[in-house]
N, C-alpha and C positions, 0 to 999 in steps of 0.2 A: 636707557632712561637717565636721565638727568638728576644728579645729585647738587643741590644749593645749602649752603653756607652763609648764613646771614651772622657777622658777628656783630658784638654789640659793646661799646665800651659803656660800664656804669654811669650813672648822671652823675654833676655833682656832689660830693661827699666831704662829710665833715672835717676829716683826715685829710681831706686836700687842702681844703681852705684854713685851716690849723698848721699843716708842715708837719703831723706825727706820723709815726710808722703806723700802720693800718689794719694791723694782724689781728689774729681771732680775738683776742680781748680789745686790742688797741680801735678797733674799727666800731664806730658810732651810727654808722648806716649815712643815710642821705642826708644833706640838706635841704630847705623848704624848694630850694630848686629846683635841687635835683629831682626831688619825689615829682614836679610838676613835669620836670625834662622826661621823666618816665612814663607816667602817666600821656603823654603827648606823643613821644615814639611811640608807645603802645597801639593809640587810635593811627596814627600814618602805617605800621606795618599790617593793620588789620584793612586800611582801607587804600593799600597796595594791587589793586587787581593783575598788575605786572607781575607778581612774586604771587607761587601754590601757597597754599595755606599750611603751615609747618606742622609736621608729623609730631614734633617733639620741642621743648625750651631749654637748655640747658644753662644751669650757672655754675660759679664757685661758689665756693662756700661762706664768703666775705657777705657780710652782711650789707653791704654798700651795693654789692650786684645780687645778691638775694633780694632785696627791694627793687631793684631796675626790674628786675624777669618778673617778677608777682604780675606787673597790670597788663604785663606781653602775653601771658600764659593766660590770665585771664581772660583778654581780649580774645583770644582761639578756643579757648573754654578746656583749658589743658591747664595741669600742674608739673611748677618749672622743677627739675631734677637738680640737683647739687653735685657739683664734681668735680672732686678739690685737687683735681689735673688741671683744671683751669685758672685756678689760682695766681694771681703774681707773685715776686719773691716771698719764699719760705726763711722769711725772717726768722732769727733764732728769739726763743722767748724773750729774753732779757730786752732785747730791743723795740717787741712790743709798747707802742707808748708813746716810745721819746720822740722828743725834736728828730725830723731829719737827720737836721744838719750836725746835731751832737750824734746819730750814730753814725754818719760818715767819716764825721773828725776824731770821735777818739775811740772809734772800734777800725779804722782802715786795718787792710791786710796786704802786709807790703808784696808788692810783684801780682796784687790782684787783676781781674781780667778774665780773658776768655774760662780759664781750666783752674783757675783758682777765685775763690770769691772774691768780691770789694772791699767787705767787712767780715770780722772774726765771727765765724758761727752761719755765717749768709748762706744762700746757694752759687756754686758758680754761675756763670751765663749758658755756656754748656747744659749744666744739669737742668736750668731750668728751658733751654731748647728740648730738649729730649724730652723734661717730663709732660710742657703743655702742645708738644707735638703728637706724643704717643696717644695724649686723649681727643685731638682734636681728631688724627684718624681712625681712633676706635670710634668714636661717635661717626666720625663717616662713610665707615665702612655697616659700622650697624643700620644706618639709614640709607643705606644708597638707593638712589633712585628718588630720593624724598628732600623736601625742603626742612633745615631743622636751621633754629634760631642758640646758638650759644652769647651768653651777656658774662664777660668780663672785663677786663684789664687793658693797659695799654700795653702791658708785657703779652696779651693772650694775642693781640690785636698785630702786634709784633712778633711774634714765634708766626704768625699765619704765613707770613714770607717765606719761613724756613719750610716750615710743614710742606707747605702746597707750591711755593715757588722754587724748592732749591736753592736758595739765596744762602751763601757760606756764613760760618759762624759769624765770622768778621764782614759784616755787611757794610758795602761801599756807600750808604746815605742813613741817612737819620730819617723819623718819621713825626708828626707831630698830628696826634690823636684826640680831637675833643670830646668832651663830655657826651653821651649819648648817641655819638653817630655810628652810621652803617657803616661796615665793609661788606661785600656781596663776593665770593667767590663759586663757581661751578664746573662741573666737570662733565661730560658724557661718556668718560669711558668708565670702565670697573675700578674701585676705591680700592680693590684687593690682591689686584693684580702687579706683577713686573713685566717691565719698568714699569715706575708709578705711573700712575693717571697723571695727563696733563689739564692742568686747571687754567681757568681765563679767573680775574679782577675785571667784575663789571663797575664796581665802585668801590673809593676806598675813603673813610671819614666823612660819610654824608651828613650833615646834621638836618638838610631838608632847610635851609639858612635863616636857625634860629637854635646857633651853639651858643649864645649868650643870654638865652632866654626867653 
């Protein structure tokens, strides 16, 4: 049976069009955009005949993709789950808030990177491969066989590489992830088995060409 993977990066968000860090307090939810950009993917993945109809929604806990999932989840007539494995960086408190650019500039952490953060207090890159890899398979292994919808991040959208592709810490490209689009990944073999299951990229940053509104 076929297990699909539809992820979903958040609409537009406050916190992006401002430059502040986005964390549990720091995070304002959507902009009037965004909320429409959601609203919109919502009807396109509902009237997808190509794609089953999703067993489950999952988000983080960010309030910017807790609003994306609400019109997704509704549109299936399902309520979206929170799960704060899906998260982007686990910014430390204090940076909750600020400019960007003043937590890059005067929190860096010298020799930052792979196995050590950016910033003092951050998550490495590592840590944060392993944390939103291990939910993205717990959630696929608990669905397998099934269509499930997870809406996060461009970091969730990014760890999908590692998870499902094998792609090394140090990944040979960059990716650039707009607001509200699809990535579609699927498997037919077992989600729980070794060697891992080989997955196919049937799409990756769909926006359905209206990432600008």
């Amino acid at each position: 049976m076929r297990t699909r993977l539809i992820f979903v990066r958040h609409g537009e968000s406050v916190h992006q069009v401002d430059g502040t860090v986005g964390g549990p307090h720091g995070c304002r939810g959507l902009t009037a955009l965004g909320h429409d950009q959601a609203h919109r993917l919502a009807r396109r993945l509902a009237e997808d005949h190509a794609v089953d109809r999703p067993v489950a929604v999952y988000s983080s806990v960010l309030r910017r993709t807790v609003e994306t999932a609400q019109p997704i989840a509704a549109a299936f007539g399902l309520r979206a789950v929170a799960d704060c494995g899906l998260c982007t960086w686990h910014t430390p408190p204090y940076a909750d808030g600020l400019p960007v650019t003043r937590f890059r500039a005067e929190h860096a952490a010298v020799g930052g990177g792979l196995f050590r953060p950016f910033e003092t207090g951050n998550e490495s890159w590592a840590e944060l491969v392993v944390r939103i890899s291990r939910a993205i398979m717990e959630i696929a292994h608990r669905h397998r066989g099934s269509t499930v919808v997870l809406v996060g991040h461009t970091a969730t959208v990014e760890v999908a590489f590692h998870a499902l592709a094998a792609q090394p810490l140090h990944r040979g490209f960059d990716l650039v992830i707009a607001p509200a689009s699809i990535t579609e990944w699927t498997t037919d073999h077992d989600t729980g088995a070794w060697p891992p299951a080989r997955w196919t990229l049937h799409r990756f940053g769909d926006t359905g060409g209206w990432a600008r509104g």
